[in-house]
C-alpha positions in Angstrom: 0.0 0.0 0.0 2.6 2.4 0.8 4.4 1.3 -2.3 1.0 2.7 -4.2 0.8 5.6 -2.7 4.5 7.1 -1.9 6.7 7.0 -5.2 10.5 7.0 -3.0 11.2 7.5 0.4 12.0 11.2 -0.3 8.4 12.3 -0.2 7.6 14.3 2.6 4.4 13.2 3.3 6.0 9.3 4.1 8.7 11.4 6.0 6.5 12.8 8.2 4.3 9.8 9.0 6.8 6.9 8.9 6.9 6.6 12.9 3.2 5.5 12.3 3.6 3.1 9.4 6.6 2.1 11.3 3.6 1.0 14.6 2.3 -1.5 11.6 5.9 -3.7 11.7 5.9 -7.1 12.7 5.9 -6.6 17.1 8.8 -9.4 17.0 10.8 -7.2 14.9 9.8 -3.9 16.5 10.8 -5.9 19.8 14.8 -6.3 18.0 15.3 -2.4 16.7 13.8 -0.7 20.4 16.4 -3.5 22.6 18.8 -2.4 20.1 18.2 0.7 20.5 18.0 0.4 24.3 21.1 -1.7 24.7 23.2 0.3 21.9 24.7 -2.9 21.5 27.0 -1.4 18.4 25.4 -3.4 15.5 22.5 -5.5 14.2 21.5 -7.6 11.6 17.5 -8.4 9.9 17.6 -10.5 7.7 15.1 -12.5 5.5 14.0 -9.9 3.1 12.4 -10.9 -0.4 14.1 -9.7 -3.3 13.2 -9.3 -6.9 16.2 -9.2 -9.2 14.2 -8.6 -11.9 12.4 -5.5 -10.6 16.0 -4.2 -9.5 17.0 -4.0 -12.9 20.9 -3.3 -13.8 22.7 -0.8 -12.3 23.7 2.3 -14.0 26.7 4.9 -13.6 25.3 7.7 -11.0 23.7 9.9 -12.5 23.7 13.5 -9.9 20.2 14.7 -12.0 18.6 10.9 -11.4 19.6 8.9 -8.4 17.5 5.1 -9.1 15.2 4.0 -6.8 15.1 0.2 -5.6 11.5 -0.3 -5.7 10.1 -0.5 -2.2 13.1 -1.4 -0.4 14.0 2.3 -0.1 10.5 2.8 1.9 11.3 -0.1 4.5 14.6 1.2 5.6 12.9 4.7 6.5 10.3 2.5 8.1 13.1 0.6 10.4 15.1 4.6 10.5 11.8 5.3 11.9 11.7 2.7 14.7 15.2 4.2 15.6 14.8 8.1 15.7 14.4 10.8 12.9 16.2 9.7 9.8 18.2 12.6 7.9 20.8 13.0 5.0 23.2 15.6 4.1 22.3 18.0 1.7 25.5 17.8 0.2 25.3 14.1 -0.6 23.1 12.5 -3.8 21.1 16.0 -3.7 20.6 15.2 0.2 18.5 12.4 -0.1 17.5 10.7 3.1 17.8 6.9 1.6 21.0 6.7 -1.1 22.0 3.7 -3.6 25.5 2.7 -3.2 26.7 1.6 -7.1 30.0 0.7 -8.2 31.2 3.5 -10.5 34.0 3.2 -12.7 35.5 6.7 -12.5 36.2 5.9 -8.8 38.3 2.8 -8.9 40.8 2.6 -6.5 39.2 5.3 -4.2 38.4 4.9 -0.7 34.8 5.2 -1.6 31.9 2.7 -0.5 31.1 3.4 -4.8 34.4 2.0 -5.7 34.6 -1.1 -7.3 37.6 -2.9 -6.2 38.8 -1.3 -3.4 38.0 -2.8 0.2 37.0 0.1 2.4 39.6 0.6 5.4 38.2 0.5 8.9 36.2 4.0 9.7 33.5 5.4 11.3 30.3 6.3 9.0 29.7 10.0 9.0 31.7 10.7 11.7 32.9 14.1 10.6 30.1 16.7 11.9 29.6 17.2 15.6 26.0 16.4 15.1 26.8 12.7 13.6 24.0 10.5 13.3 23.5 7.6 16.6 23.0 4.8 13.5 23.8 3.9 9.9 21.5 1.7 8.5 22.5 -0.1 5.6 20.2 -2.5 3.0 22.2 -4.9 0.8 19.6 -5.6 -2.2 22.1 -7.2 -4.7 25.6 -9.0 -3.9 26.6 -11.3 -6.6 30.2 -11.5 -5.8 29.2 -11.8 -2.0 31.3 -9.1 -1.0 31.4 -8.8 3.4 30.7 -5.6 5.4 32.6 -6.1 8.3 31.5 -3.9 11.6 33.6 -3.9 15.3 32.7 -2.0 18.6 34.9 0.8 19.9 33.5 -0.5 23.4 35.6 -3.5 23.2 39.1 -2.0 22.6 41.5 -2.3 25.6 43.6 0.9 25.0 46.5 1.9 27.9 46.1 5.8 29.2 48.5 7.0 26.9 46.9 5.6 23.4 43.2 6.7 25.1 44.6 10.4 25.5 46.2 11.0 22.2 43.0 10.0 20.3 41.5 13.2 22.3 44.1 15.2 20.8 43.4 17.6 18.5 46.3 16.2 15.5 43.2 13.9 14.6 40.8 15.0 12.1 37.8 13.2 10.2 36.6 15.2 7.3 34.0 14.2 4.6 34.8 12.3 1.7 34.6 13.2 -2.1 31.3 11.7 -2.2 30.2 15.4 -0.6 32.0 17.2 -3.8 29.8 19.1 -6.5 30.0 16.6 -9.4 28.1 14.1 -7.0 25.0 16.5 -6.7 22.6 17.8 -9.3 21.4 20.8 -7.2 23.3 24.0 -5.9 22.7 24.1 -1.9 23.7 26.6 0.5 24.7 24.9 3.7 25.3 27.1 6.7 27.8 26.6 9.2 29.6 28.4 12.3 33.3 27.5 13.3 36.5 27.9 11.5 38.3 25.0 9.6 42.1 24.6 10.2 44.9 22.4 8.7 44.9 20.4 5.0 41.4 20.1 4.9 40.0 23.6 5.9 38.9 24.4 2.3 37.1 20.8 1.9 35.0 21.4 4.7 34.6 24.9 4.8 32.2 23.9 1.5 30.8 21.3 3.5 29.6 22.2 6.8 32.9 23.8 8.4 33.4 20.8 10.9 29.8 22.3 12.7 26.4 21.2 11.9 24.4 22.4 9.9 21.8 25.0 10.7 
């Protein structure tokens, strides 16, 4: 029904009322997100999803102007964002889209990119740069025909002596936004307010992103 009646997850009116549809969930998986969410136990998995290849189609280059939809699976991600808190995106990523499609491209081949091709992604924290970071990630694998892993570890678990612990609070350390915030990644010209002052290598790249502040 949803499917019918909200083309993408962008559309505002789904936006707005997703913590309802969300009520509508199976209560054995509602039961999973809220102790996850409760117990901020790092990481979970649901699994068990039915997917058409067929509908999916085959993937094209990204396109900034047209971003393709996965039919429906974009909707219940927001649905399980919803369970979790208030889903948002940055508005200088795919044309700030709140769900986004993670394609191989080509042009970024060797890249430390989740679009890259061929290139295993080094250990990171997702969207870690602004002081406002999102609590959770979520992530929907649709299609994965060379069964490529996503591997995930908790901070929590880390036995780190006093001196290690206190140089990762030093200021030498800095995580800025990746080239997947830069222009030719984004159709539409948005101007993104931000307060602070950038300093060091990357002071120009996030000056044009959101000057290591949040957005306003």
């Amino acid at each position: 029904m949803l499917r019918r009646r909200h083309r993408n997850a962008e559309d505002q009116e789904f936006l707005l009322n997703a913590p309802v549809h969300a009520r509508r969930l199976p209560p054995r998986l509602q039961e999973y997100v809220d102790a996850f969410r409760r117990q901020e136990s790092g990481y979970g998995v649901i699994a068990g999803h039915p997917v058409d290849d067929d509908v999916i189609g085959r993937p094209r280059p990204l396109e900034p102007a047209s971003f393709p939809v996965v039919a429906g699976h974009d909707l219940l991600l927001a649905l399980y964002a919803a369970l979790l808190g208030d889903a948002f995106g940055w508005a200088t990523q795919q044309n700030g889209r709140i769900t986004q499609d993670v394609l191989p491209i080509k042009e970024d081949e060797g890249n430390q990119l989740s679009i890259a091709p061929d290139v295993p992604l080094g250990w990171h924290t997702g969207d870690a740069f602004p002081s406002c970071r999102p609590e959770s990630v979520l992530l929907a694998c649709v299609r994965n025909p060379t069964e490529k892993v996503t591997t995930v570890a908790r901070a929590d678990g880390l036995e780190l002596d006093e001196h290690d612990a206190s140089a990762l609070f030093e200021p030498r350390f800095r995580i800025t936004p990746d080239k997947s915030h830069l222009s030719q990644h984004n159709s539409i010209e948005r101007a993104v307010a931000f307060r602070g002052k950038s300093r060091g290598r990357h002071g120009d790249l996030l000056s044009r992103i959101l000057g290591g502040h949040c957005a306003l």
